[in-house]
KOLTOR-135118 format. One record per residue (C-alpha): residue in one letter; x, y, z; chain. Coordinates in Angstrom, 2 decimals, decimal comma, padded with zeros to 5 digits. Layout:
# KOLTOR-135118
("a"; (X; Y; Z); "A")
...
# end
This chain:
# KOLTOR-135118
("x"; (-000,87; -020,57; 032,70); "A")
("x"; (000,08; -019,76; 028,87); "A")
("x"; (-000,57; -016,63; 027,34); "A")
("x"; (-001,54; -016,93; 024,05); "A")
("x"; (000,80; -014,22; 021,11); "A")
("x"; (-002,22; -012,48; 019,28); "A")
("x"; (-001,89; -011,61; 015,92); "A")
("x"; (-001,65; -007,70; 016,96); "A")
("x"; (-004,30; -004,66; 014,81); "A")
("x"; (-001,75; -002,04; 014,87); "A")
("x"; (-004,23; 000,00; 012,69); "A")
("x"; (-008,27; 001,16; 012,60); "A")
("x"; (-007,88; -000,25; 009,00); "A")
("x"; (-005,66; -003,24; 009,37); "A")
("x"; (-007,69; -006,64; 009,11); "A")
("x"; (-004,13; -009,16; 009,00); "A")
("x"; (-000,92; -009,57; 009,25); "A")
("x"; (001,99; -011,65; 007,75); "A")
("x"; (004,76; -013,03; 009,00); "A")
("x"; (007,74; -012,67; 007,26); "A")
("x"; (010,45; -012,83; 009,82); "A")
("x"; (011,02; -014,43; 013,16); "A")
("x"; (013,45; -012,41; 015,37); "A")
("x"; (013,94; -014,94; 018,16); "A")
("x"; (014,37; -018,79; 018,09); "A")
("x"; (011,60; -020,90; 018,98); "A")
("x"; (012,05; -021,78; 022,99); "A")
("x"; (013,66; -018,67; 023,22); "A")
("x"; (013,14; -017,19; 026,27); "A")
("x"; (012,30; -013,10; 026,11); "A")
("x"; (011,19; -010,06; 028,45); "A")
("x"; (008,20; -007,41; 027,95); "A")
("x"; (009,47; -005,32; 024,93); "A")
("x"; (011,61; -008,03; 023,06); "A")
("x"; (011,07; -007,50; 019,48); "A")
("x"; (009,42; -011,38; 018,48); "A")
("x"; (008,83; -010,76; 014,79); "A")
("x"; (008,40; -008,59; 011,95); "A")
("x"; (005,04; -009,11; 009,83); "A")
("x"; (003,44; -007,59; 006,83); "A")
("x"; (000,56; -005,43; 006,21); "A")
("x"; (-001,25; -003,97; 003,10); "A")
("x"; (001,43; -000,34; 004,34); "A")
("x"; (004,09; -001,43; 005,78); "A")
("x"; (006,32; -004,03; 008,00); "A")
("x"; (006,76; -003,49; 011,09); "A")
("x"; (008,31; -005,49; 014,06); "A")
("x"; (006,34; -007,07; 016,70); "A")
("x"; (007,03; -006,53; 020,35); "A")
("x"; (006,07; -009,54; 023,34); "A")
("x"; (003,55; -008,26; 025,67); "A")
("x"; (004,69; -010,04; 028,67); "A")
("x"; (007,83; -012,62; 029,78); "A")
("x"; (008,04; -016,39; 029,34); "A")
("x"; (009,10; -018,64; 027,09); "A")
("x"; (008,13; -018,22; 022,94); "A")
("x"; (006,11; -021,10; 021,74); "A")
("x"; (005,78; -020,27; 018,08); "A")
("x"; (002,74; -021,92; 016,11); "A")
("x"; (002,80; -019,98; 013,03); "A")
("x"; (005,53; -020,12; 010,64); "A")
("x"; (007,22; -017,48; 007,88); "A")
("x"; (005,32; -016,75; 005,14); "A")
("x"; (001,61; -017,97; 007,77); "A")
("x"; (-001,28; -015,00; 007,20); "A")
("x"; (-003,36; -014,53; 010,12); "A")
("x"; (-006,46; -011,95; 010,66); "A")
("x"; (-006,09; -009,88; 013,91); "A")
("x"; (-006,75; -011,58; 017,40); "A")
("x"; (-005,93; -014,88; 016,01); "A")
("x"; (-003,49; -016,77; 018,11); "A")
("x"; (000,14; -017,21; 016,63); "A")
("x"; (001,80; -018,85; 019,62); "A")
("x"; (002,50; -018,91; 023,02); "A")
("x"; (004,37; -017,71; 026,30); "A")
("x"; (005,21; -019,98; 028,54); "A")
("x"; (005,94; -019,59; 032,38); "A")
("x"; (008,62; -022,27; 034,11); "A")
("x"; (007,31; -026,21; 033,51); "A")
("x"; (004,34; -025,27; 031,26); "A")
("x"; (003,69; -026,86; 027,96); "A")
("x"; (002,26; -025,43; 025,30); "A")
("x"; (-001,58; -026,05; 024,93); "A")
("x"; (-002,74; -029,06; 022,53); "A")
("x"; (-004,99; -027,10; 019,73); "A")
("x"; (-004,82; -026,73; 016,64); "A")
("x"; (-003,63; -023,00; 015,09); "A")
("x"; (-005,62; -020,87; 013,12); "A")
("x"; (-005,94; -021,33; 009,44); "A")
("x"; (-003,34; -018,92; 007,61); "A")
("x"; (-006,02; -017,13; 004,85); "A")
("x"; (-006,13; -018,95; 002,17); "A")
("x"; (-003,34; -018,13; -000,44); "A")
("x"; (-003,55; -017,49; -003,92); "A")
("x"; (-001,79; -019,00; -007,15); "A")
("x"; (-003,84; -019,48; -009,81); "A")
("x"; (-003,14; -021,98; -013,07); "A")
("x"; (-003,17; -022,01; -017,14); "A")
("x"; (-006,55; -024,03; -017,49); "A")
("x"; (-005,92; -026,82; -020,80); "A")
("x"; (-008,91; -028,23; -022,46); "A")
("x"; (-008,33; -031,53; -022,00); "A")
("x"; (-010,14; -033,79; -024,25); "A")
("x"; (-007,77; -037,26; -024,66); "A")
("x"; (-007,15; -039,86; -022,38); "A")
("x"; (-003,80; -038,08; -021,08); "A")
("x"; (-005,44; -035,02; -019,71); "A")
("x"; (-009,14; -035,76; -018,63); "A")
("x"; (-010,07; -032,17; -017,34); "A")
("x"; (-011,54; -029,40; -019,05); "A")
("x"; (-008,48; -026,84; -017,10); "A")
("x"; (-005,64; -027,32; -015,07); "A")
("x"; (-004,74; -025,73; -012,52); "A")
("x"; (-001,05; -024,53; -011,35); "A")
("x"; (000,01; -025,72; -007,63); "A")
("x"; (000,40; -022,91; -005,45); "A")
("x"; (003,42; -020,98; -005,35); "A")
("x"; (005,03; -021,50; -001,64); "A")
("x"; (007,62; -019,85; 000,33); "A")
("x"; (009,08; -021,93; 003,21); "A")
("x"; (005,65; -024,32; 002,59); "A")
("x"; (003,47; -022,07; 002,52); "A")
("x"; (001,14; -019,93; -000,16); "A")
("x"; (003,18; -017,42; -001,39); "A")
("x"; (000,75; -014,17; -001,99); "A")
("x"; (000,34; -010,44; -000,49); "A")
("x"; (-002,13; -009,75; 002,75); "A")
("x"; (-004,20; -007,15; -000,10); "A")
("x"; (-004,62; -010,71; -002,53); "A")
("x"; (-005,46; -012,57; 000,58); "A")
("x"; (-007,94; -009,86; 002,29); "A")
("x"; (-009,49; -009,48; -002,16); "A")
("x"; (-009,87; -013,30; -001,85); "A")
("x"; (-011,73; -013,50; 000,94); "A")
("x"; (-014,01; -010,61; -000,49); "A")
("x"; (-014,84; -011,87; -003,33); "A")
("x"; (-015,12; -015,53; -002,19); "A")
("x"; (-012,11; -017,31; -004,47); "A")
("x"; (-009,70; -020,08; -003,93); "A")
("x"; (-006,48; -018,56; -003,84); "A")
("x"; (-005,00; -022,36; -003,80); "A")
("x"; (-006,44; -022,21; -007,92); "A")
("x"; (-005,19; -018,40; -008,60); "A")
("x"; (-001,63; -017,92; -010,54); "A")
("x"; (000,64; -015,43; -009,06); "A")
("x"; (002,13; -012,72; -011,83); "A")
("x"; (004,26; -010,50; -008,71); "A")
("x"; (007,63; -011,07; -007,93); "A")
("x"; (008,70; -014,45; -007,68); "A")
("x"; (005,41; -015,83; -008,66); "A")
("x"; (003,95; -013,41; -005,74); "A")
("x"; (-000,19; -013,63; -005,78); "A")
("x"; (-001,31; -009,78; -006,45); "A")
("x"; (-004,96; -008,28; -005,62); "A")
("x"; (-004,95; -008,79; -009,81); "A")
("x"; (-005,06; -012,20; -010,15); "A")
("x"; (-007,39; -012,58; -007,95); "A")
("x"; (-009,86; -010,15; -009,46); "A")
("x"; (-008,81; -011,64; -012,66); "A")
("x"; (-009,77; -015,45; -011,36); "A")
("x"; (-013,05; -014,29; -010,09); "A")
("x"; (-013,58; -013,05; -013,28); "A")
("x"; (-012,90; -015,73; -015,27); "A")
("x"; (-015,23; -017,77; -012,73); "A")
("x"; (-014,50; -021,34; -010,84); "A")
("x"; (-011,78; -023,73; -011,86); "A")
("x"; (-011,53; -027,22; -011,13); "A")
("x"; (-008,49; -027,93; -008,60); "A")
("x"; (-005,94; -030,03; -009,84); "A")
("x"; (-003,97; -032,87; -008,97); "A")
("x"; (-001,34; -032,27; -006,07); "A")
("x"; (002,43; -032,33; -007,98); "A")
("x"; (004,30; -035,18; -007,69); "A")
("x"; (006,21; -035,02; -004,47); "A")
("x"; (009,46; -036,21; -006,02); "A")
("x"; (011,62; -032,65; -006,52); "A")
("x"; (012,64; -032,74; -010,84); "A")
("x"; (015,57; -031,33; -012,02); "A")
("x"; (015,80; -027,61; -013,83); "A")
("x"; (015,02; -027,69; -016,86); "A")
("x"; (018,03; -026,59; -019,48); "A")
("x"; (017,80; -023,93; -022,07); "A")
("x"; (019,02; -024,98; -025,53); "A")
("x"; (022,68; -023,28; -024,57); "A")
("x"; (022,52; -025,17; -021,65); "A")
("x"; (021,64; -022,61; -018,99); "A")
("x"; (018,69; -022,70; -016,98); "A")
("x"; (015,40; -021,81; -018,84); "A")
("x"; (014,67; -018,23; -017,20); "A")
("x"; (011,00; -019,14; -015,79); "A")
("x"; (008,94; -018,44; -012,35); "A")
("x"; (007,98; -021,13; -009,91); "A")
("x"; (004,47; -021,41; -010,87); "A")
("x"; (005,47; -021,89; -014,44); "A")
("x"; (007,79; -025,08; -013,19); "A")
("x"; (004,93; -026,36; -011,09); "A")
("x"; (002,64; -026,54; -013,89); "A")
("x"; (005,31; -027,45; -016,76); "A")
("x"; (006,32; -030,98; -013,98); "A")
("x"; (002,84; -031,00; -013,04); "A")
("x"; (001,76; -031,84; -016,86); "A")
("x"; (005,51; -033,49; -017,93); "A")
("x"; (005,80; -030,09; -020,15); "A")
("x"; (009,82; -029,36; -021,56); "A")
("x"; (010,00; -025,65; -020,29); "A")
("x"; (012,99; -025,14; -023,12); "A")
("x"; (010,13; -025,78; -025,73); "A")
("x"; (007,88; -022,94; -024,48); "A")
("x"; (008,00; -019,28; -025,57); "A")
("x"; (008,79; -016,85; -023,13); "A")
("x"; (006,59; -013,91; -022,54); "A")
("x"; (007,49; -010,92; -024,52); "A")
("x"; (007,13; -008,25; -021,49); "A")
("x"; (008,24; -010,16; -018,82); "A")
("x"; (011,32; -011,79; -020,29); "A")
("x"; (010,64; -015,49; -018,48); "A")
("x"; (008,38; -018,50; -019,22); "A")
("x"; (005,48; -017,38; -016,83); "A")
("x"; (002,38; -019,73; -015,59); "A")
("x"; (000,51; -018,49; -018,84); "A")
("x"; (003,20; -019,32; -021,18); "A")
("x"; (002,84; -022,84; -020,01); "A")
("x"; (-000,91; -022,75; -020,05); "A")
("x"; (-000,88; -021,56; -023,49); "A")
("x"; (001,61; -023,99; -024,92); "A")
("x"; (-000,50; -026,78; -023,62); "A")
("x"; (-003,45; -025,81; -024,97); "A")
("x"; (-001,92; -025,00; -028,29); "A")
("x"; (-000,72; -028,58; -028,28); "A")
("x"; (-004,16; -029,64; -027,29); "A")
("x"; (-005,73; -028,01; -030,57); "A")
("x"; (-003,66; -029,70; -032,48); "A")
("x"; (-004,77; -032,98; -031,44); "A")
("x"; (-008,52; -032,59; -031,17); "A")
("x"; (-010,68; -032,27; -033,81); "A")
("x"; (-012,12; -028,75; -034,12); "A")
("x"; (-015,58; -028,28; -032,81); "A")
("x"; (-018,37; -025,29; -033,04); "A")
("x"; (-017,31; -022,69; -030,58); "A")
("x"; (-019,70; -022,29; -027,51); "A")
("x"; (-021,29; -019,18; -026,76); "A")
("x"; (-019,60; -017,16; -024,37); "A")
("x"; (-020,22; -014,22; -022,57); "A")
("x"; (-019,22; -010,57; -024,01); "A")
("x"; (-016,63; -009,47; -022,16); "A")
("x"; (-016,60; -006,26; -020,07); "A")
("x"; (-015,21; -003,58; -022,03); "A")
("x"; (-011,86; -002,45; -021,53); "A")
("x"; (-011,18; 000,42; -019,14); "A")
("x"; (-008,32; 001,67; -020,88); "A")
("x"; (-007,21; 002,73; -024,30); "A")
("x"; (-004,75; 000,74; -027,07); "A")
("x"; (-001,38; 001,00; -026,87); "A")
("x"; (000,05; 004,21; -029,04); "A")
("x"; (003,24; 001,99; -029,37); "A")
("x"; (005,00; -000,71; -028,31); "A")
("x"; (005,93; 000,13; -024,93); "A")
("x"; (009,88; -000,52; -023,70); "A")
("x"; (008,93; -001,46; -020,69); "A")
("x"; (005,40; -002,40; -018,79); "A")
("x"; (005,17; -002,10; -015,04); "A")
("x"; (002,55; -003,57; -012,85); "A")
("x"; (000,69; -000,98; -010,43); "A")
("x"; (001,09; -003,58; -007,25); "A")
("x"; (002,38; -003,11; -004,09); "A")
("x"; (002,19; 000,73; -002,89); "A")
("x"; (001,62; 002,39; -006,24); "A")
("x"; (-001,42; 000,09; -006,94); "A")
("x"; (-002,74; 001,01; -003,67); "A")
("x"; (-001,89; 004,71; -004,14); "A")
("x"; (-003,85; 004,84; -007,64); "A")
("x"; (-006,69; 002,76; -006,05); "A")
("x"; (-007,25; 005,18; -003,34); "A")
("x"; (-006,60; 008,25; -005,50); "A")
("x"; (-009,33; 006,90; -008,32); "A")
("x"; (-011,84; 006,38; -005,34); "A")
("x"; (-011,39; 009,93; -003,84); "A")
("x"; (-011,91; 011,61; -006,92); "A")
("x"; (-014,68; 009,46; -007,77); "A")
("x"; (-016,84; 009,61; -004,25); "A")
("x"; (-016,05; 013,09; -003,35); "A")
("x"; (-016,83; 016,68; -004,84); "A")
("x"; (-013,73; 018,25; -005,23); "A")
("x"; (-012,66; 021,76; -006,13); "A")
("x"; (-009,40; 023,88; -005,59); "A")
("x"; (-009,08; 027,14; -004,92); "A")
("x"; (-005,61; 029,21; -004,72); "A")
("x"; (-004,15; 031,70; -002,58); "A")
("x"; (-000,94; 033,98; -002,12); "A")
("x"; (000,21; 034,73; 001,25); "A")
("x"; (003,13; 036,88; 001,60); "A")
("x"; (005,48; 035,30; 003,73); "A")
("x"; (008,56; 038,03; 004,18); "A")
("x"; (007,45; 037,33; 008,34); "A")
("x"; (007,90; 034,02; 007,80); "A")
("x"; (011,68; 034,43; 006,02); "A")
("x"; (012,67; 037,15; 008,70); "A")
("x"; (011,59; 034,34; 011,61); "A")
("x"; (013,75; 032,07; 009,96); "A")
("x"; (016,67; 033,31; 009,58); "A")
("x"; (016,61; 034,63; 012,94); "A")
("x"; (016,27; 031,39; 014,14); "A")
("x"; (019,14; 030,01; 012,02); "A")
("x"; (021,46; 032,09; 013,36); "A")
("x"; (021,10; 030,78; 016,78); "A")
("x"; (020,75; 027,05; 015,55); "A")
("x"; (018,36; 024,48; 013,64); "A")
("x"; (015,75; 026,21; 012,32); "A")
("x"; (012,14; 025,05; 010,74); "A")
("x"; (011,41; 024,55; 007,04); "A")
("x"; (008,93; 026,52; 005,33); "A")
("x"; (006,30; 023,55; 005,01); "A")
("x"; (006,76; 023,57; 008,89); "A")
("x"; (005,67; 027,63; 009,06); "A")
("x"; (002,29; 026,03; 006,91); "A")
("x"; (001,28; 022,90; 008,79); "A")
("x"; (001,56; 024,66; 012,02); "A")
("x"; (-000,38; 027,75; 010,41); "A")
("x"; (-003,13; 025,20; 009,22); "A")
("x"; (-003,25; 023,08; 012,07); "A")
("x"; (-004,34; 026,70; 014,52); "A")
("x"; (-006,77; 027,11; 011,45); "A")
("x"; (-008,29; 024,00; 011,81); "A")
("x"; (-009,36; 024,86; 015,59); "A")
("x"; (-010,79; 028,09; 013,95); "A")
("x"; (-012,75; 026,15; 011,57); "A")
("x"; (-013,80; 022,71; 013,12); "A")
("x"; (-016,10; 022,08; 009,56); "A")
("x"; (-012,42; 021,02; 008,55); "A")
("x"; (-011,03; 018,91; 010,51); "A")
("x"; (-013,97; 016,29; 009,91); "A")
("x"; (-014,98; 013,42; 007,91); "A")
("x"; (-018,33; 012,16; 006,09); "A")
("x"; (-019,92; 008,88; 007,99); "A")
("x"; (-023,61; 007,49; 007,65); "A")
("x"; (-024,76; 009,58; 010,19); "A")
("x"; (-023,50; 012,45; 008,97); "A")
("x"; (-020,53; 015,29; 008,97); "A")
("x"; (-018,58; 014,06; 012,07); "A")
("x"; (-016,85; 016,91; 013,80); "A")
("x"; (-013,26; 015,65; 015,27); "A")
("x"; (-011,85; 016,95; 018,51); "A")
("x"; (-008,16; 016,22; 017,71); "A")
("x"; (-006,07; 017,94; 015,07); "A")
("x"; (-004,17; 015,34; 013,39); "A")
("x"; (-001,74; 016,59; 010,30); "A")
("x"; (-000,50; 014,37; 008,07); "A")
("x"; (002,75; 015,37; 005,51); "A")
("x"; (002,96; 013,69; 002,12); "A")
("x"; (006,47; 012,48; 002,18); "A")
("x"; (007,87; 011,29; -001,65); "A")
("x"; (009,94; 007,64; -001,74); "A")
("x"; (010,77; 005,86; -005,24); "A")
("x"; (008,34; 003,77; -005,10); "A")
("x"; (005,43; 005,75; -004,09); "A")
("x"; (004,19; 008,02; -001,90); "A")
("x"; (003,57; 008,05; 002,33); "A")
("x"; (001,45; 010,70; 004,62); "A")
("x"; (002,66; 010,36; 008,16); "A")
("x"; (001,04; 012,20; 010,52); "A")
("x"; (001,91; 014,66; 012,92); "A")
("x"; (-000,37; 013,99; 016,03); "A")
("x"; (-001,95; 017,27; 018,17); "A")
("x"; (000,01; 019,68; 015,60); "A")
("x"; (-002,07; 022,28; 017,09); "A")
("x"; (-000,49; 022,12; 020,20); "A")
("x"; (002,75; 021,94; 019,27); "A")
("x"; (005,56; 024,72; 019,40); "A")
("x"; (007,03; 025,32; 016,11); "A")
("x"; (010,52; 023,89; 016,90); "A")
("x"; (008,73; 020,69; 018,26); "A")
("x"; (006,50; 020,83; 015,57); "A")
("x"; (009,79; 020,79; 013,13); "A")
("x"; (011,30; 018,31; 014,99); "A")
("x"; (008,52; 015,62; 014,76); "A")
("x"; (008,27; 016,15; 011,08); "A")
("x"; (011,87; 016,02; 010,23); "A")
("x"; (012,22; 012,72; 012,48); "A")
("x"; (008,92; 011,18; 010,19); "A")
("x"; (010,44; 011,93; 007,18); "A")
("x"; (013,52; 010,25; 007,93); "A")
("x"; (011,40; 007,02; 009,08); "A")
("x"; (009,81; 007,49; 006,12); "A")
("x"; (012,83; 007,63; 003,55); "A")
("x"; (014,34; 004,75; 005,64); "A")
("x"; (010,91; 001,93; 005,89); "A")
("x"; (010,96; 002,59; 009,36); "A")
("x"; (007,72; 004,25; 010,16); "A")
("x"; (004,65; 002,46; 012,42); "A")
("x"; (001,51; 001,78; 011,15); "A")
("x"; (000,35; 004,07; 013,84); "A")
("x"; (002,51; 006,77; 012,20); "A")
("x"; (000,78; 006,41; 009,24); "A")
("x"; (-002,93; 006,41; 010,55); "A")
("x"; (-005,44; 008,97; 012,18); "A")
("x"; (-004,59; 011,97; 009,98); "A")
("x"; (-007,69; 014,36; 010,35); "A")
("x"; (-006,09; 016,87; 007,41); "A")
("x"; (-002,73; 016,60; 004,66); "A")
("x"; (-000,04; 019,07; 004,00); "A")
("x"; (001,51; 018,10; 000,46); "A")
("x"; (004,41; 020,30; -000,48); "A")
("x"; (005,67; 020,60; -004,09); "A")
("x"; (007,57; 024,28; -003,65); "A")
("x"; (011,26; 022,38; -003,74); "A")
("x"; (010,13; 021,35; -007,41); "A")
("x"; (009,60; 024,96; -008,75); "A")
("x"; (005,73; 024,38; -008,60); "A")
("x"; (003,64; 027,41; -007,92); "A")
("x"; (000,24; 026,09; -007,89); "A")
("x"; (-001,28; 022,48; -007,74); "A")
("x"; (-004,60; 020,32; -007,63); "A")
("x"; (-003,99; 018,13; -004,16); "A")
("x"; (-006,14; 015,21; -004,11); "A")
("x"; (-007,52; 014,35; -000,98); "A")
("x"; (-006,60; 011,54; 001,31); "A")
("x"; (-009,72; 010,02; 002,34); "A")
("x"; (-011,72; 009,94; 004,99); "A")
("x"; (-010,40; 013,86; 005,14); "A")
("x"; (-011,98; 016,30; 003,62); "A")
("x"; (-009,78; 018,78; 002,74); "A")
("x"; (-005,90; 018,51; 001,72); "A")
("x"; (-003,38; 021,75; 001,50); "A")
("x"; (-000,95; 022,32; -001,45); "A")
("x"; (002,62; 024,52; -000,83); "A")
("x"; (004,42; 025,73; -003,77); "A")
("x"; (007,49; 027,39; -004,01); "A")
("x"; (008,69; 030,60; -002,26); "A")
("x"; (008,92; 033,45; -005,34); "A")
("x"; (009,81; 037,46; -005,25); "A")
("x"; (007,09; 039,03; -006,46); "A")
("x"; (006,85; 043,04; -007,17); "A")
("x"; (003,94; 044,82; -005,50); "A")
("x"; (002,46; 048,54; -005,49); "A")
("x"; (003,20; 050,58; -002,08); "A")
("x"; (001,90; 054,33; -002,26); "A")
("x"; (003,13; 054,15; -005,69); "A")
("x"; (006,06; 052,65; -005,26); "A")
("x"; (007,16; 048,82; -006,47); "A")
("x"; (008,37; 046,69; -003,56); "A")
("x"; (009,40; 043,24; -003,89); "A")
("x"; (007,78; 041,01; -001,36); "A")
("x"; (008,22; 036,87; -000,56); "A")
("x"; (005,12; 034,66; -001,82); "A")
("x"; (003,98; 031,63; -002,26); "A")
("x"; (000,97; 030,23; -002,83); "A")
("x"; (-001,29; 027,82; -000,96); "A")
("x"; (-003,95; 025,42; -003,25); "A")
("x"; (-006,51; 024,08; -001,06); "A")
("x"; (-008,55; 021,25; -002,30); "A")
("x"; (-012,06; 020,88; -000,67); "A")
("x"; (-015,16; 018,70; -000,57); "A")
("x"; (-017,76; 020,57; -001,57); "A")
("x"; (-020,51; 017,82; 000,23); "A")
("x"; (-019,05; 019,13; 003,23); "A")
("x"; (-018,29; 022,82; 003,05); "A")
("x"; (-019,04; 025,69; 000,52); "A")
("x"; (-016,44; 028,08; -001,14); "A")
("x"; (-016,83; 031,06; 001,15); "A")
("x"; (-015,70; 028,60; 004,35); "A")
("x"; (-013,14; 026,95; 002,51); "A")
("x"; (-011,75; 030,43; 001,33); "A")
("x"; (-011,98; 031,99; 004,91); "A")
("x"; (-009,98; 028,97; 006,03); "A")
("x"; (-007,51; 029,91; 003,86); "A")
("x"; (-007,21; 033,26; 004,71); "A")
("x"; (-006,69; 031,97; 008,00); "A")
("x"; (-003,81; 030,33; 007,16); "A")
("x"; (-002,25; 033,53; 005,13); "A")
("x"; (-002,64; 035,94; 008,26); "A")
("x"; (-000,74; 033,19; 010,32); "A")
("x"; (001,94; 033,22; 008,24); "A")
("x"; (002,23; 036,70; 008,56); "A")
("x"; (002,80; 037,07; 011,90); "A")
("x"; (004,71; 034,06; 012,66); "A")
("x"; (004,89; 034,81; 016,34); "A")
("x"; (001,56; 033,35; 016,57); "A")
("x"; (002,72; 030,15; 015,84); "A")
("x"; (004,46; 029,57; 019,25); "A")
# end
């Protein structure tokens, strides 16, 4: 009989998925293993693999959202058909429109919504607007997109709930109209939900201004050129009472800024996540040198017979042994209490352009240093390239973050939740130091452990620490 093709959870925190390429033609026939298709999460993309043989019977199509478990097609054995159902609802997608007041008998609504912004047919928006959405309870067929492309962002949608329900609007006419010119004749630079709604109320595109920090007639340019227009037709009237709005969360611009960029994509959910660890936990960092000439020595011993670790390699295998000396640290906060976790899982902050990634090094306290090295340097490169699972990036019980190759002593790590502590590196220095009365130089660094105080005091967090330091000092330890 047909198996159905799952929407797969490839995370503990991943509630949908997008598809955003098919790898195999529809009737295609494939084996256990076959990569099928590559779909989107709130992380990453990552490719999807078919469970067992047959023939692919897709139901879902590019651009289709689907929450985990729902059915996205089928595989079919020799003779069998595909079942007669109907698929599951993509989530709802989100492209929200310039309301105009409309008070003459052209325009009969009080707003006006933009058509949604589609890719192949369907609602063009990101699986964090679509998951927001179905949060807060809003129409993403009546939010405007302001991402790439028109793209609907977690934004608009908190902006539409905000601004409360809109009345849908009539579907566009189904007859495609031609680009509208610029005055030179080129194309008027504009997004697709600012041509939906510009043919969907007979609006010349080459007649509206373009915003001044995106460079392109958006959806709002359009909205507010129609009800400008409006204005001017209707008879003023006393202003209803509206609500105060919320007060701003940020300050005034200093200056005119040269460029404005949107905190979407990872870096929104980087500063989202950062905000909220600072803001539920009790943080506090201490610092501490360890001397690390051991640690050198090891090094170049093992360089001279081939590859040999990096220095943030020496650390996360020296904290992940001192996390099975102090359990209160590899844990997490949940109703019931401080959960104690069994397995040491260490996660490295690696940097990319656009953001920041912690993938995690699973049972580091088991490994051997070389292995150890070896499993980091193979994440980072998955890392730099977009290649990394969303099971690489999840189950991290503690964080490594090292700044050292940026000439940074000492830092304030903030904590990747639900850890509870995080571990800085800074930068190997020569320091001088007091023997019998004499000056030595000796190798340092030093180590910046942020903690939650909810969960452990000072005087733990510190012997942790020191832990660490005597580890690094006798490096043999670490094998």
């Amino acid at each position: 009989m047909p198996t159905e093709f799952l929407m797969p959870k490839l995370g503990l925190t991943m509630e949908e998925g997008t598809i955003v390429n098919w790898l195999v033609e529809d009737g295609a026939t494939v084996s256990p293993g076959t990569p099928v298709m590559v779909i989107e999460t709130d992380k990453t993309e990552t490719e999807v693999e078919a469970a067992v043989a047959g023939r692919l019977h897709r139901a879902a199509q590019l651009g289709d959202t689907f929450p985990c478990g729902a059915v996205i097609g089928w595989f079919l054995g020799e003779g069998e058909d595909a079942p007669v159902r109907a698929t599951p609802a993509a989530v709802t997608a989100s492209v929200s429109a310039g309301a105009a007041t409309a008070t003459t008998a052209t325009i009969a609504s009080t707003s006006v919504a933009a058509p949604p912004v589609a890719r192949n047919g369907r609602l063009f928006a990101s699986p964090n607007a679509r998951r927001v959405a179905v949060e807060l309870g809003v129409d993403l067929a009546l939010v405007g997109g302001s991402g790439p492309g028109g793209r609907i962002v977690s934004e608009d949608v908190e902006e539409a709930h905000a601004r409360g329900p809109v009345p849908a609007a009539a579907p566009p006419r189904p007859t495609a109209t031609p680009q509208p010119r610029a005055a030179g004749g080129g194309a008027v630079p504009a997004t697709v939900a600012a041509r939906q709604l510009a043919d969907l109320l007979g609006v010349d595109l080459a007649e509206v201004e373009a915003d001044p920090v995106e460079r392109y007639v958006t959806r709002d340019s359009v909205a507010k050129y129609v009800r400008e227009r409006l204005q001017a037709l209707v008879p003023a009237k006393p202003a209803a009472p509206t609500p105060t709005p919320a007060p701003s969360t940020t300050s005034p611009l200093l200056q005119t800024p040269t460029e404005v960029r949107r905190m979407t994509g990872m870096r929104g959910t980087i500063a989202k996540r950062m905000h909220a660890s600072l803001r539920e936990m009790a943080q506090l960092t201490l610092t501490m040198d360890a001397d690390v000439d051991a640690v050198v020595a090891d090094r170049a011993r093992r360089k001279a017979s081939g590859a040999a670790p990096g220095f943030t390699d020496y650390v996360l295998a020296a904290a992940a042994r001192a996390l099975r000396e102090h359990p209160i640290v590899n844990s997490q906060i949940t109703d019931d209490g401080i959960a104690l976790l069994p397995d040491i899982h260490v996660g490295l902050a690696v940097a990319l352009d656009e953001g920041l990634v912690v993938p995690v090094v699973r049972n580091a306290d088991r490994r051997r240093l070389d292995d150890l090295s070896a499993e980091t340097t193979r994440l980072a490169d998955a890392a730099r390239a977009g290649r990394l699972s969303m099971t690489e990036m999840e189950g991290g019980t503690f964080s490594v973050s090292a700044l050292g190759m940026f000439g940074v002593d000492a830092f304030t790590p903030v904590i990747n939740p639900p850890n509870v502590a995080i571990l800085g590196v800074g930068r190997i220095r020569d320091d001088l130091m007091l023997v019998d009365g004499d000056l030595r130089t000796t190798k340092r660094l030093t180590l910046s452990l942020t903690w939650d105080h909810r969960v452990l005091d000072g005087a733990p967090a510190a012997a942790f620490c020191q832990t660490i330091v005597g580890l690094l000092a006798d490096p043999a330890r670490l094998d």
